[in-house]
N, C-alpha and C positions, 0 to 999 in steps of 0.2 A: 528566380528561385533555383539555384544549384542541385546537383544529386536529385533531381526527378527520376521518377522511375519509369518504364516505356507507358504505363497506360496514360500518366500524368502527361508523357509529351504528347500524348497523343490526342490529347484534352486540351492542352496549349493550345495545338496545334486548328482541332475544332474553333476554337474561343476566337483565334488571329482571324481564321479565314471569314467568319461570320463576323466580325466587328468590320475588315476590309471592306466585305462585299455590300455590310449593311451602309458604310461612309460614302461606297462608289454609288450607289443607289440612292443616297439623299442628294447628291452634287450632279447626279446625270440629267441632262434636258430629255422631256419625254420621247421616245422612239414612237414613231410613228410609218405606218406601210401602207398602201394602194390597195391589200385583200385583207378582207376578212377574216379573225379566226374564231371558230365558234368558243362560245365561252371565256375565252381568253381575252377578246378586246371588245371595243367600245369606238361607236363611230363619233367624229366632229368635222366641224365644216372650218376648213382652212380658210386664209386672209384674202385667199382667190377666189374664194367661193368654192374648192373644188372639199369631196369627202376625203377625209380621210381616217386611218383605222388606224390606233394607237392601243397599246398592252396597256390590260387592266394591270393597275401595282401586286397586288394581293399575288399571281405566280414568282413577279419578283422578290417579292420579302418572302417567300415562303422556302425559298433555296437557303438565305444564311440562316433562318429560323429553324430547318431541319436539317441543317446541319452545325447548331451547337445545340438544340435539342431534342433531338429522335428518341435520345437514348430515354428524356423523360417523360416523354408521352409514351414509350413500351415499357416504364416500370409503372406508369399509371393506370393500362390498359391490363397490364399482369397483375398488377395488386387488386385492382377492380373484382377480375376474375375470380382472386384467389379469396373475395371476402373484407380484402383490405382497405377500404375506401379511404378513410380520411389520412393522408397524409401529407408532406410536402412537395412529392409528386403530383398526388390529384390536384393540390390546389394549385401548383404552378401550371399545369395543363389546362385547368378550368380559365383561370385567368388569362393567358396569354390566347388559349385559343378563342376567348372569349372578344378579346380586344382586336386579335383579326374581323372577328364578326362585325365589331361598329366601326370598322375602316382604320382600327389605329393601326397600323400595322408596323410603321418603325418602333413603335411603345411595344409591341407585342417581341418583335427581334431584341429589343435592348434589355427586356425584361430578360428572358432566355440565355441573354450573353452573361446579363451580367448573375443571375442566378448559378451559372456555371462555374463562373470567375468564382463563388464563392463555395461552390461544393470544392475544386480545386483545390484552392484554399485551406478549405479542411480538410481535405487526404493528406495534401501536404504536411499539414499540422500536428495531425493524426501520429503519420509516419515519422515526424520529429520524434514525439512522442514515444512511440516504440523503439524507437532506434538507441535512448537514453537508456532501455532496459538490456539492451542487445548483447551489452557487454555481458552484462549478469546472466543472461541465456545462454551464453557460449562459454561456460564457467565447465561443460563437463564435456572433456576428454572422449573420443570417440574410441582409443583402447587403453588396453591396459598390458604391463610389459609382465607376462605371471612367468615366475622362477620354476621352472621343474625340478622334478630331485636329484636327475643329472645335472643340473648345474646349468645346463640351457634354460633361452632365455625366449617367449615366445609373444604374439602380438596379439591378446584375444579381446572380446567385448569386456567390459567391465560386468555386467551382468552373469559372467557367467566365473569368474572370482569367487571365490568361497572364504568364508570364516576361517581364518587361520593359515592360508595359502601365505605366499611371500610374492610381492612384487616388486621390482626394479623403477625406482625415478629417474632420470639421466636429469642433468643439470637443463635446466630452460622448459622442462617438462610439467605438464599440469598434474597434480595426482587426484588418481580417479576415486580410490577410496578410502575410507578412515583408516586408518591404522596406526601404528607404535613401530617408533624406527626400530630396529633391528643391528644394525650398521652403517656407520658414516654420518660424515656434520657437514652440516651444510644453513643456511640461510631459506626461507620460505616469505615467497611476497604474498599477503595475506590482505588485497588490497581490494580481491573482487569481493571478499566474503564481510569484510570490516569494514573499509573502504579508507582503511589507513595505510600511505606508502610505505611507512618506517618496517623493514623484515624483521621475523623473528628467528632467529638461532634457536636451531633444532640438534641435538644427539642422540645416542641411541637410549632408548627405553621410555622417549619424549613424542606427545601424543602430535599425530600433523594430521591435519583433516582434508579431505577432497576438497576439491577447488584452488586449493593454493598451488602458487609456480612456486619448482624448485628452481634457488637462485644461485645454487653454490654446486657441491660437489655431491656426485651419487647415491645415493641412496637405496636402504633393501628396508620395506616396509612389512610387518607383519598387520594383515586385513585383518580387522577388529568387527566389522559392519559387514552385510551383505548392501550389495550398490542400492537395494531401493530403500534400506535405511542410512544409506552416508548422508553426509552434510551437505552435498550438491546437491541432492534428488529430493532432498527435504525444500532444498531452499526453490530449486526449478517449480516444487509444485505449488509451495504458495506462493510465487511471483505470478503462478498461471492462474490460479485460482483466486487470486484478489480480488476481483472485480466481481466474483458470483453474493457478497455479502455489501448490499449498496447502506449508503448512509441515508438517512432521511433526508437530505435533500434531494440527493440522485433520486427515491424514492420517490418524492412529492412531486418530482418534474417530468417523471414517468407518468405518473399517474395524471398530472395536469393536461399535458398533452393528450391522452385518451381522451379529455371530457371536452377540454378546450378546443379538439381542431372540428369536432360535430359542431359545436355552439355557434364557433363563428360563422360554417358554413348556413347554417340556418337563421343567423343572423342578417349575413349577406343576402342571401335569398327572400328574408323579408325587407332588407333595403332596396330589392329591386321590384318586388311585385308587390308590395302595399301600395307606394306613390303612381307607379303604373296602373295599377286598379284603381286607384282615386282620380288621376289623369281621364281616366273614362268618364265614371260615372260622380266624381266630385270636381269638378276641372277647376273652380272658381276660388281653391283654397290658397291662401296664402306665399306657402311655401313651395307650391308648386309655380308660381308663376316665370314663364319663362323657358317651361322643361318639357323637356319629352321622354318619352320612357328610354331611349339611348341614352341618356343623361344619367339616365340611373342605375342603369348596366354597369353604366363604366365605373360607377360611384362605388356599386357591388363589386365590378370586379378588382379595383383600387382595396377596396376591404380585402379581399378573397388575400393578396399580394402582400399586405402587411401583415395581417394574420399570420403569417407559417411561420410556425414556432421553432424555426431550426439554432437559431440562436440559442437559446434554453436548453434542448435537444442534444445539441453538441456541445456546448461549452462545457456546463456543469459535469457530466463523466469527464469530458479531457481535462477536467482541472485536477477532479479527483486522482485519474488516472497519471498525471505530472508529478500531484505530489507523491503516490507511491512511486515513480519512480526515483523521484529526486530521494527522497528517505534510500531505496535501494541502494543508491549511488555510494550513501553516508555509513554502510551496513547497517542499516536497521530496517528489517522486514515487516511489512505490514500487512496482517491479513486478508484486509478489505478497508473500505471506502468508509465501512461504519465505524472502524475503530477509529481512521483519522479524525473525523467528524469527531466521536467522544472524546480523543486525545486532547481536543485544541479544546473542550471546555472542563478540562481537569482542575480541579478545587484542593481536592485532597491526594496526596499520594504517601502510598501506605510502602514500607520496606522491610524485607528480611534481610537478616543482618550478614549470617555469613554466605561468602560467597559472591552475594551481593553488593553490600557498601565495603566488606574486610577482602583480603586473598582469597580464603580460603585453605590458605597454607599455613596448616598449625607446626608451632613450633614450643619443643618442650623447654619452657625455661626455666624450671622450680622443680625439684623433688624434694618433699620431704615426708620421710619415713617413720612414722608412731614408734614408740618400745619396741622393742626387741624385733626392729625391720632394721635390713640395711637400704641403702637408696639402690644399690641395684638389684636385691629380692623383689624390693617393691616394684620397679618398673619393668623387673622381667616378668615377673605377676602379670603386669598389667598388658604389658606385648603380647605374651601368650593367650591372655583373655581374648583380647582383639584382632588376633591373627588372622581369620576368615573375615575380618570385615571390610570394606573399602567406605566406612566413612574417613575422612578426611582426620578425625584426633585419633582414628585407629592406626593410619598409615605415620602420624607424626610422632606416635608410641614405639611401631617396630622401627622408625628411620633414628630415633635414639637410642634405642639398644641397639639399633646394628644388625648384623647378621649373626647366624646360629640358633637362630628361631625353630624350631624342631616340633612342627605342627601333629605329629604323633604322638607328643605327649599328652595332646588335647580334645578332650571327647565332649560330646552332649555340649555345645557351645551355644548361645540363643540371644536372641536380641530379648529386650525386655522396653518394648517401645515408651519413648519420654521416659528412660530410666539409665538406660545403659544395656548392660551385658552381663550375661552368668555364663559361666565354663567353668567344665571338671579339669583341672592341670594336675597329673602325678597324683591321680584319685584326694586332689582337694578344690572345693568349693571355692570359684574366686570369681568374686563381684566387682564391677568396676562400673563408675557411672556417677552421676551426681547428687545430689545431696537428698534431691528427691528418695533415691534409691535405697540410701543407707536408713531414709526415717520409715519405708514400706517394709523393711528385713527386719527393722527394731536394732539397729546397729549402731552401740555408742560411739562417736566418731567428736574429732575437732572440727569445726566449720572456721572456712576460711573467709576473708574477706579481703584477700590479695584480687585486683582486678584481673581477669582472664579467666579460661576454658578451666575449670576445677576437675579433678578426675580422681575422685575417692576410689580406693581402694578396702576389700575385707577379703581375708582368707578365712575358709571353715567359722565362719561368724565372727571373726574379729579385725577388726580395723586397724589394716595396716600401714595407713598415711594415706596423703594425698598428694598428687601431682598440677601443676601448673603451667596452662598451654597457653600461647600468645598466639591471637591470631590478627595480625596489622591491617587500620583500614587500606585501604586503594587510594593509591596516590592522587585519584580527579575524587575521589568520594567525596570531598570538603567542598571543591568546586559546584561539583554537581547538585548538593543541597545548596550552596548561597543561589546559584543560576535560579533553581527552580526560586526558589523563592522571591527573586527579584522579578522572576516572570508573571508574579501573582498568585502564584500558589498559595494559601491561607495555609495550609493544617499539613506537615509532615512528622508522619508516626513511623517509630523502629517499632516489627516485633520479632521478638527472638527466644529461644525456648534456654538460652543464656542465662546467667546469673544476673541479678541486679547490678552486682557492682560492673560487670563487666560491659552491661547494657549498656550504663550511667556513664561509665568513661567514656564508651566509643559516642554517644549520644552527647556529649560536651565537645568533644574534640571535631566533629562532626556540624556542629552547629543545628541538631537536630530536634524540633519543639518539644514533643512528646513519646515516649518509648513504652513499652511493656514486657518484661523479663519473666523468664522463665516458665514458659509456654509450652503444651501440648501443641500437637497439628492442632486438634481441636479447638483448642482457645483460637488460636490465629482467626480460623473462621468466620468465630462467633466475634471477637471483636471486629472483623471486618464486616458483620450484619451491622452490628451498633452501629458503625461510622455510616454507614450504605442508608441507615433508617435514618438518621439525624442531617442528612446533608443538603445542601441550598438546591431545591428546585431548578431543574434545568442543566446541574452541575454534574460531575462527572467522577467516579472516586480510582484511580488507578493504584494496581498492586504489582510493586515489583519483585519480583524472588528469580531461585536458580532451584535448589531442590525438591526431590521427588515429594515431599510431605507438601511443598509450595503449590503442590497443581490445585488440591479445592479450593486454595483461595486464588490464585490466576483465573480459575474458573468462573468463581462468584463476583469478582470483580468488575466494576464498567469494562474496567480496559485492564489488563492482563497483561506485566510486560516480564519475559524471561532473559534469560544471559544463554545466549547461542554457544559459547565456546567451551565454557566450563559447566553449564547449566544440565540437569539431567536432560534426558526424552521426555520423559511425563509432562516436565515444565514445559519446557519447549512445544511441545504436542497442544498443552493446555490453555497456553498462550495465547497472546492477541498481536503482541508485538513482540517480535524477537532484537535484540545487541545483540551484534553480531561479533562484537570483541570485547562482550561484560565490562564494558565502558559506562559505569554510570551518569557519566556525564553526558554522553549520548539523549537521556532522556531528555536536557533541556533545548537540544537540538530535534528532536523528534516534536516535541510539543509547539517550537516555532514553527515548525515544517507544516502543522497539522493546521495551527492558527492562519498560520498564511494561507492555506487552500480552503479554508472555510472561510476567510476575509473574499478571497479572489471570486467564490461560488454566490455570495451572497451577493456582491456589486455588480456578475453577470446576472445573477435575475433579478434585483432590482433595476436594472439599468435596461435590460430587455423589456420586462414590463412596461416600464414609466414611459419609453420611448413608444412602444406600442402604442401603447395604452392613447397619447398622446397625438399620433398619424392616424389610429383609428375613427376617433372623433372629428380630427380634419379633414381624413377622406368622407365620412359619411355626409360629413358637412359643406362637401363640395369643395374645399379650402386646401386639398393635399392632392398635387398630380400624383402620374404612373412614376415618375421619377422617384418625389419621395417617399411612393411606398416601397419604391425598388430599395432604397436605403435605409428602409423602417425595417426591413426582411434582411436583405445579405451585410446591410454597410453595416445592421447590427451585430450578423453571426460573426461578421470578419472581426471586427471590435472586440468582441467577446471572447473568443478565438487567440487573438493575441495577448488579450489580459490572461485565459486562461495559460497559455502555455509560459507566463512568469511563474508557475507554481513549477516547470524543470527546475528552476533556476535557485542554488540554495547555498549560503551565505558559511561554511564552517567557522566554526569561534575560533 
């Protein structure tokens, strides 16, 4: 095993010298001396007849014995102390020292070696493990280059950067915090955070987030974020914090282990002193014949050795733990253990529309102006209504008027949520918003039924047209609903607070079952109760969105998945699984990832039980040496161990 670390060699290293010393002591002819030593040896009468004094075995096995396992008889002795009785230290201590007692004493050394061989093993494995994350932990920058107002350039913590400051990327450099270029074009490899090689081409007034290498030319970033809300420090903590929310299996094998490692010790213990008490005082019975109470020590302590649940123990987190990182790898973040678990039994998956399966990026493709409007009244109307807003059909209003926007003409400006907007512009009333809107002011209007984003228009109460905003799916959005669906997904619903027609087209085009248009946040909710009440037992209902109105239902959802890149805070915050490059398609990649570690979790414990389950019986029934319960215990964890760490390993489409 390459790349050990020094305590691992130094465990190697224990393991070699006790396996040598235990082979040189099965092959040595007995030593034999002229004197006595107390305790130590045992006198016999040589072929001459003279005495002689030969070493008892028991000091020799006891040298490779404590020296590959000292270390588990002092966590056996400490946990004892500390309250901790039942674990697989005690029972490895119980048993091997046990088997010194009735003379086995190579059984007791091999036991030990090869228990170690397998804890090894599993650091080793362990440290695979983490090391798959490692990259993703070294994602943040140790400083940051802040521009002073002289024009100096200085090397401070990122934490101590401020909102609005300016810092300097140099080409090959990571950047520490969110921000909006400022000056210079350049390329950003966005590979730790998405996990896609392809760079994106950045200029100035284009948003670049922490974590990504600068791959081209300089860069002056205006900090948008303080460091403990960038995109690194979000993603650092829940990569740290995944493991504190376990799935019900990780759950059940906690909790199995508490009950199961008492049971069996009291089991063992009445395998060895029932037939021992019957031996006395029943001698005559059946299944004793034959036996002596050493018989059934060993029998006990054979049980005590297949018993430990380390298999169980270790596998199922490391698997868990594999797949979040393998997902890592893919950028897609994932909470915890339990959402992988509900990931892999997703039935239904619920979607908002924009952002999510479209761009996001509205574009005006239609103006058309009522009586006595012209088409640029109307849409400087409608810019100046929208000027303070950063939705997305507010920014695609002022990007077609342009500039000249003169935010001082504009007072008393308000959202009017699930409606639109009212503003005073040049002391007149101007509403802007959808159809909704126009029928709550009692405003005769034309209704459209051109597919895309509608944006009616009223001045001082009269209806000055309407405009029409396209907003295009996502080039994988098509992909990513057939994927899902080919994976077994039954039921995928659009909801969108959209017009029907527009729902209706993107929901064709799409290949998408069932939709529902024209939506409050509220509705969303409550149709995702319907679906949450009506769904198959066992099954699992996932919602994915990007917007701040998307968090109660991210919330309320089994599984929760947001869009990391373009997706607000709230989302993201609300969230269970983050895209990390609002890659819809990503989800059908996340769902195999989740399947496979719930596939890999369930064959490690059925395959550890059945085995068990199977040497426990043979051992009580006399039928199972110290060997195979040595392999009933570590040859299982090893097994396991290596199935589990197939859940690193992950397949991109």
């Amino acid at each position: 095993m390459p790349n050990l670390s020094k305590k691992e060699k130094r465990m190697l290293l224990r393991i070699l010298s006790a396996a040598v010393l235990l082979v040189i002591l099965k092959i040595l002819p007995e030593i034999s001396f002229p004197f006595p030593i107390p305790f130590l040896s045992f006198s016999r009468v040589g072929e001459d007849g003279s005495v002689l004094f030969c070493l008892r075995a028991w000091p020799l096995y006891l040298i490779p014995y404590l020296t590959a396992g000292w270390d588990v008889l002092y966590r056996a002795i400490r946990n004892i102390r500390n309250g901790q009785v039942f674990d697989e230290n005690f029972l490895m201590a119980l048993a091997t020292v046990g088997a010194f007692l009735t003379g086995e004493y190579a059984e007791a050394v091999f036991v030990m070696v090869f228990y170690q061989t397998g804890e090894l093993f599993q650091d080793y494995a362990v440290g695979r493990s983490r090391a798959s994350i490692a990259a993703l932990m070294d994602i943040c920058p140790e400083t940051a280059n802040l521009e002073r107002e002289d024009g100096s350039v200085e090397e401070v913590d990122p934490e101590e950067v401020s909102v609005g400051d300016t810092i300097v990327i140099k080409p090959g450099e990571r950047i520490p915090l969110d921000g909006i270029v400022t000056e210079g074009t350049s390329s950003l490899d966005t590979a730790a955070l998405t996990g896609e090689s392809a760079p994106r081409e950045v200029r100035p007034g284009d948003t670049c987030l922490s974590g990504c290498v600068n791959g081209g030319g300089m860069l002056r970033v205006r900090v948008t974020k303080p460091f403990e809300d960038s995109t690194v420090a979000k993603i650092l903590d829940l990569v740290e914090n995944a493991g504190e929310k376990k799935a019900r299996s990780e759950a059940f094998v906690t909790r199995f282990a508490r009950y199961y490692t008492p049971c069996v010790v009291m089991a063992a213990t009445a395998l060895f002193l029932v037939p021992t008490l019957l031996l006395r005082f029943a001698p005559g019975l059946g299944f004793l014949a034959g036996t002596v109470w050493q018989d059934w020590l060993h029998r006990a302590l054979i049980f005590l050795v297949i018993s430990c649940p380390c298999a169980l123990v270790i596998s199922v987190p490391l698997s868990f733990f594999g797949g979040i990182g393998a997902a890592s790898k893919c950028g897609i973040l994932v909470k915890g253990s339990t959402y992988l678990e509900s990931m892999a039994k997703a039935e239904t998956v619920i979607f908002d529309k924009t952002g999510t399966l479209t761009q996001g990026v509205f574009t005006v493709s239609q103006v058309h102006p009522a009586e006595g409007f012209s088409k640029e009244a109307l849409l400087e109307s409608a810019a100046l209504a929208e000027i303070f807003s950063d939705h997305p059909i507010a920014l695609s209003l002022r990007t077609a008027w342009g500039a000249g926007l003169d935010a001082g003409r504009v007072t008393d400006a308000g959202e009017l949520a699930g409606h639109g907007l009212r503003a005073t512009v040049d002391g007149k009333t101007i509403l802007a918003g959808n159809r909704r809107l126009m029928e709550a002011e009692h405003i005769a209007f034309t209704p459209s039924e051109v597919p895309g984003t509608i944006v009616y228009v009223a001045v001082d109460g009269v209806f000055a047209g309407h405009i029409v905003i396209s907003d295009l799916p996502k080039d994988s959005a098509k992909k990513a609903i057939s994927e899902l669906h080919s994976s077994g997904v039954k039921r995928t619903v659009m909801l969108t607070g959209d017009s029907t027609a527009v729902a209706a087209d993107v929901a064709k085009t799409l290949g998408i079952r069932e939709f529902h248009a024209e939506l409050l946040p509220g509705d969303k909710v409550s149709l995702t109760e319907e679906i949450l009440a009506k769904k198959t037992p066992g099954s699992s209902v996932v919602f994915v969105g990007d917007g701040i109105n998307d968090a109660p239902v991210l919330t309320r959802a089994d599984v929760g998945v947001a869009m990391g890149a373009l997706g607000s805070d709230a989302a993201i915050e609300a969230a269970d699984i983050v895209l990390m490059d609002d890659d819809p398609a990503k989800l059908a990649l996340a769902m195999g990832i989740a399947r496979k570690t719930l596939a890999i979790v369930r064959q490690n414990i059925v395959f550890s039980l059945v085995v068990k389950g199977v040497v426990l019986i043979l051992g009580a029934m006399n039928l199972a040496s110290m060997w195979a319960a040595v392999f009933a215990d570590v040859g299982v964890a090893v097994i396991a161990i290596l199935n589990a760490m197939r859940c690193l390993r992950v397949k991109k489409s």
